[in-house]
C-alpha positions in Angstrom: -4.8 -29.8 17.8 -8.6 -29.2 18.4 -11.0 -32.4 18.1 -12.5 -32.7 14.8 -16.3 -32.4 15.1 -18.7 -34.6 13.5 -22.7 -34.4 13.5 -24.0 -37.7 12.1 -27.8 -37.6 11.5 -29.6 -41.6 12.0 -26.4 -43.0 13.7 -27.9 -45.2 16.3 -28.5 -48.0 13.3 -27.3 -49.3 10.3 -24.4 -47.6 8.4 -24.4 -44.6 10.2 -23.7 -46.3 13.6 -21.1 -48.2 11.2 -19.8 -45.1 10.4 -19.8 -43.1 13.8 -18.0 -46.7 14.9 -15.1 -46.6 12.1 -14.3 -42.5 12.4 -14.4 -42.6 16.6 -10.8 -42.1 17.8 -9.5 -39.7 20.1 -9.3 -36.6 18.5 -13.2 -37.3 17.1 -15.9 -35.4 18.8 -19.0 -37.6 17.1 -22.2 -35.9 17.7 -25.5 -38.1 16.8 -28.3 -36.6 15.7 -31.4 -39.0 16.4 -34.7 -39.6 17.4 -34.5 -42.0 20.2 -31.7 -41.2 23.1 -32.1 -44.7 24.4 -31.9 -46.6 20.9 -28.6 -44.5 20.3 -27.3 -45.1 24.1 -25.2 -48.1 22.8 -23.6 -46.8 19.9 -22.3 -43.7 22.4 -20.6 -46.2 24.7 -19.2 -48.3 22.2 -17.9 -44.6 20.4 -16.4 -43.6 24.3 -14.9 -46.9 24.6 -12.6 -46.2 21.2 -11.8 -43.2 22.6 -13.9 -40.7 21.3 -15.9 -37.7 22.9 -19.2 -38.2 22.1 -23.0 -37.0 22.7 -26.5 -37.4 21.8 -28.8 -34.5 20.3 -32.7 -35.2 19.3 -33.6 -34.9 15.7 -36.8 -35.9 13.9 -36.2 -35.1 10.4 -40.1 -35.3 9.6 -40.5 -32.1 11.6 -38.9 -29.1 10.5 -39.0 -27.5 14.5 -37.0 -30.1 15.3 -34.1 -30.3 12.4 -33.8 -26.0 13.6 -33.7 -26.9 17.4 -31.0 -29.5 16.9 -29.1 -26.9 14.8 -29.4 -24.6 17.7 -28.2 -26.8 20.5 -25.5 -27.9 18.7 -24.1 -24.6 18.0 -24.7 -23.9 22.0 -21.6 -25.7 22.1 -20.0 -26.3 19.2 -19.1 -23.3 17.2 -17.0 -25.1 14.5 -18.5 -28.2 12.6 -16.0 -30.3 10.4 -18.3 -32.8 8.9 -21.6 -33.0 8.1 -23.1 -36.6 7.6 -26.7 -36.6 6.5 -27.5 -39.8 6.4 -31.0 -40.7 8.5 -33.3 -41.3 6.1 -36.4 -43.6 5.4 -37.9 -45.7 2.5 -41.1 -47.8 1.7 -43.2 -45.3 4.4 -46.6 -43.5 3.4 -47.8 -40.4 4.7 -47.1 -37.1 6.1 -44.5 -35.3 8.0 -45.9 -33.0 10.8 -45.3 -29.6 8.3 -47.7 -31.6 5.7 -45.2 -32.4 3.2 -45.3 -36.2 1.7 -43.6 -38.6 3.9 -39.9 -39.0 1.9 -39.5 -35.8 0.6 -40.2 -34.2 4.0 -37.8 -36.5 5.5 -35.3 -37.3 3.2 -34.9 -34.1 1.5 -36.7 -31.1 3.5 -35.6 -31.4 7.0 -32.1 -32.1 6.4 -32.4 -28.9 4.2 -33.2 -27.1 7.3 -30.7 -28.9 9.4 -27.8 -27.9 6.8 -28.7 -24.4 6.4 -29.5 -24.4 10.1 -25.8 -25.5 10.2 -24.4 -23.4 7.6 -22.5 -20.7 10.3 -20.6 -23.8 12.1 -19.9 -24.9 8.7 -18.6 -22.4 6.9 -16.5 -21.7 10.7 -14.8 -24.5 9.7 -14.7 -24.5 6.1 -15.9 -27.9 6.4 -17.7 -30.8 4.7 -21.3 -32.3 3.9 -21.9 -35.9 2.6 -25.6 -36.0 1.5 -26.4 -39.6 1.5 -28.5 -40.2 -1.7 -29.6 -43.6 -3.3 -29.2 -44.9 -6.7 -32.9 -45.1 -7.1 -32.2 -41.6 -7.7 -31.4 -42.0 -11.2 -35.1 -43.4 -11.4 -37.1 -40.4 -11.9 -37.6 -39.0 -15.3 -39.0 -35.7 -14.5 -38.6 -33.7 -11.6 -42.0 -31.8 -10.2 -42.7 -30.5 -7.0 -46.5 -30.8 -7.5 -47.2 -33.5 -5.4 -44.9 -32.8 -2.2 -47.3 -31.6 -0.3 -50.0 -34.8 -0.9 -49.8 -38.1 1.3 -47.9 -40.4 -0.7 -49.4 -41.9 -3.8 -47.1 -45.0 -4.4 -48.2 -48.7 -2.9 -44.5 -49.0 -2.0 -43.8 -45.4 -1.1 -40.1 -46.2 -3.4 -41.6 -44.0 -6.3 -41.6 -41.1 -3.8 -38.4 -42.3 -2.2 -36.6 -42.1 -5.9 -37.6 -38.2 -5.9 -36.2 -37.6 -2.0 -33.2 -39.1 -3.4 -33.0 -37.1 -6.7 -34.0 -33.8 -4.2 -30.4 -35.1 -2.3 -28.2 -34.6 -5.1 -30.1 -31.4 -6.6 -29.5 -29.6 -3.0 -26.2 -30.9 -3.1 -25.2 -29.0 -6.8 -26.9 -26.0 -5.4 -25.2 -26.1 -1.8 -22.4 -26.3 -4.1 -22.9 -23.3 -6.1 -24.0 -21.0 -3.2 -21.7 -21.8 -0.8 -18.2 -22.6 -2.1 -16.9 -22.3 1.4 -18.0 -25.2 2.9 -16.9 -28.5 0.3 -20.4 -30.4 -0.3 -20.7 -34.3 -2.1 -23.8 -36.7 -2.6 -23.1 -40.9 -2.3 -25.1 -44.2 -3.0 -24.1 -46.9 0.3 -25.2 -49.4 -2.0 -28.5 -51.6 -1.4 -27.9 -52.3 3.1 -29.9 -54.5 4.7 -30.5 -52.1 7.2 -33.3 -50.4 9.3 -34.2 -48.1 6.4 -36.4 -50.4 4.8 -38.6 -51.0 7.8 -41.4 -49.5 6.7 -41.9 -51.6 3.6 -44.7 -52.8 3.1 -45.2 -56.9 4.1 -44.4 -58.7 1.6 -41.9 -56.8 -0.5 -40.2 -56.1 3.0 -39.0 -59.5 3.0 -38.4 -60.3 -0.4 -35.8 -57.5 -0.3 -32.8 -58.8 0.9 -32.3 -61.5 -1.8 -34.0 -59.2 -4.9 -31.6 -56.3 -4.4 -28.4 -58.1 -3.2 -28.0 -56.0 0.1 -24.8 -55.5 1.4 -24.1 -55.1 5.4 -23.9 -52.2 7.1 -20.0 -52.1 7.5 -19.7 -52.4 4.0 -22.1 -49.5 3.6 -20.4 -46.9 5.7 -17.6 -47.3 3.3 -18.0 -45.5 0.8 -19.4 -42.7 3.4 -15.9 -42.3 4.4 -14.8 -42.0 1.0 -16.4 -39.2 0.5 -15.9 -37.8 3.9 -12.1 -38.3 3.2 -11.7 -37.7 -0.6 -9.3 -34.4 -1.1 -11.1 -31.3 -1.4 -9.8 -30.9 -5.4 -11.2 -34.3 -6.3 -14.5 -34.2 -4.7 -17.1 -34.8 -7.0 -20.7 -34.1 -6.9 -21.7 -37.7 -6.7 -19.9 -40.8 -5.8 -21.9 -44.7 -6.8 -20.5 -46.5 -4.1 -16.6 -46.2 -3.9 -16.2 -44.0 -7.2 -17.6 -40.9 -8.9 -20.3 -41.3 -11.2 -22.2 -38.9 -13.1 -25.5 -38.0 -11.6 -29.1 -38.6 -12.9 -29.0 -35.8 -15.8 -31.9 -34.1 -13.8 -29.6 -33.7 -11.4 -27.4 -31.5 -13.1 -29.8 -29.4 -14.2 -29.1 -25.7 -12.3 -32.8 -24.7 -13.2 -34.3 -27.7 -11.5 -31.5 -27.0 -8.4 -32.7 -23.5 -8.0 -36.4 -24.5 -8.1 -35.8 -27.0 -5.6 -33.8 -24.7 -3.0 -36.0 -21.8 -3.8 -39.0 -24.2 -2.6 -37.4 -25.3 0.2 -36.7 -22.2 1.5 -40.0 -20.6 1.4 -41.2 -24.1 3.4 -39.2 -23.9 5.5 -39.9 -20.0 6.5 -43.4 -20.5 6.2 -43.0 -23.3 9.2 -40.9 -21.9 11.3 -39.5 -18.3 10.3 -36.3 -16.7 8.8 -33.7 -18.1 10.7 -31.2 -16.1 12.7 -28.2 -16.3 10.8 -30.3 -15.4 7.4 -31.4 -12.1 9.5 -27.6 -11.6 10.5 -26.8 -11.8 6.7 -29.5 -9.7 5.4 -28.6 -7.0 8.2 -24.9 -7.1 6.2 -23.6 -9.2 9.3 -20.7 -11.0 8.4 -21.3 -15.0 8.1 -17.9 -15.9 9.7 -16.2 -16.0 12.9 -18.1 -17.6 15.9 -21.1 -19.8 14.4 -22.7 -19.4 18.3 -23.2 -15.5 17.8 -24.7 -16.0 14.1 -27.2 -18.5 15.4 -28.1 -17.9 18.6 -27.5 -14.1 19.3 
């Protein structure tokens, strides 16, 4: 039987390394997607050690080049993906990403956009699975408006723009859904972790987090990851609050707001960096299927 293969992105910390750590086993080819090879140098030993294959790739999700490069040297040698774990992600930060977009939504939401459709040939090779992790802050936002994604963020906190990225998660998650029935697609909430996410805060609140919001550890954060990751294909909901399905923020479900929000990040994402080459394939009347390496790369 061939190694089921696994891309992880933001698995050299918190529950992704948790996770990474409780799916290694010897017929697990974990792949971590992450900015620092050295930070994530540890987790990769600890994965061999279980006895796992296992390897690093670079990713910055604030900077779209990078999500499509790490798409691309992935498929230089995998041309099947399995699973699909977005999971890097920040919170509290203020800013810009490199393409200009506001700090949360560029990362949170935009560049794992690109990584997935980036992605989408070694998917659908597979006919396998995304887990978009999302937050239950998501069910904060009460309108959904792309006006201010391309501004610095406005928030002291940076969580009111956090709560949108979030919302963003589960929108491209119905609309992944809809367009792409071949490859099985689900959004989850960890849970509050006490885990590097929340680095950025802002002193005080950074340290007043913990006991306000009743964080959780990283193990027990990765669980419901794998819930998802393992739920049957037939019972697989659109969004799981910790251990069980729950139904989303009603925004969420709104297949308007989904088509905005894809229709967005697609132009972005080809005014950064381009059509990709598997849109070109597709748009030539190429067939999506067979070997993700000749769709992508070719």
């Amino acid at each position: 039987m061939a190694a089921r293969t696994i891309l992880i992105t933001g698995a050299n910390t918190g529950i992704g390394a948790a996770c990474a750590r409780a799916l290694a086993g010897p017929d697990v080819h974990l792949v971590l997607a992450c900015r620092s090879e050295d930070k994530t140098a540890p987790v990769l030993a600890e994965l061999r050690a279980r006895g796992a294959k296992a390897c690093f790739l670079s990713l910055d999700l604030a900077d779209l080049t990078s999500a499509r490069a790490c798409a691309r040297a992935f498929v230089e040698e995998h041309p099947r993906l399995d699973l699909l774990i977005n999971n890097a992600g920040l919170a509290g930060s203020r800013g810009k990403t490199k393409d200009g977009f506001e700090l949360a939504f560029g990362t949170n939401h935009l560049g794992h956009h690109e990584l997935t459709l980036s992605l989408l040939p070694a998917l659908e090779a597979a006919r396998g699975r995304v887990v978009n992790v999302s937050s239950g802050n998501h069910y904060f936002p009460k309108r959904f408006e792309l006006d201010g994604v391309r501004e610095a963020t406005r928030s002291t906190t940076g969580l009111a723009e956090y709560s949108f990225s979030k919302l963003c998660n589960v929108l491209f998650t119905a609309e992944l859904r809809r367009r792409h029935p071949s490859v099985e697609a689900t959004s989850v909430h960890p849970g509050r972790i006490a885990s590097d996410i929340w680095r950025r805060v802002p002193w005080p609140f950074r340290a007043w987090l913990p006991t306000l919001l009743a964080m959780k550890t990283v193990d027990e954060g990765a669980r419901p990851l794998l819930v998802a990751s393992e739920t049957p294909a037939q019972e697989l909901p659109l969004y799981f609050h910790g251990l069980r399905p729950r139904g989303a923020n009603p925004l969420a479900l709104r297949e308007d707001h989904a088509k905005a929000l894809w229709d967005f990040s697609e132009a972005a994402c080809l005014e950064a960096l381009g059509p990709r080459v598997a849109d070109k394939a597709r748009t030539n009347g190429a067939s999506t299927h067979g070997t993700a390496r000749g769709a992508l790369l070719s």
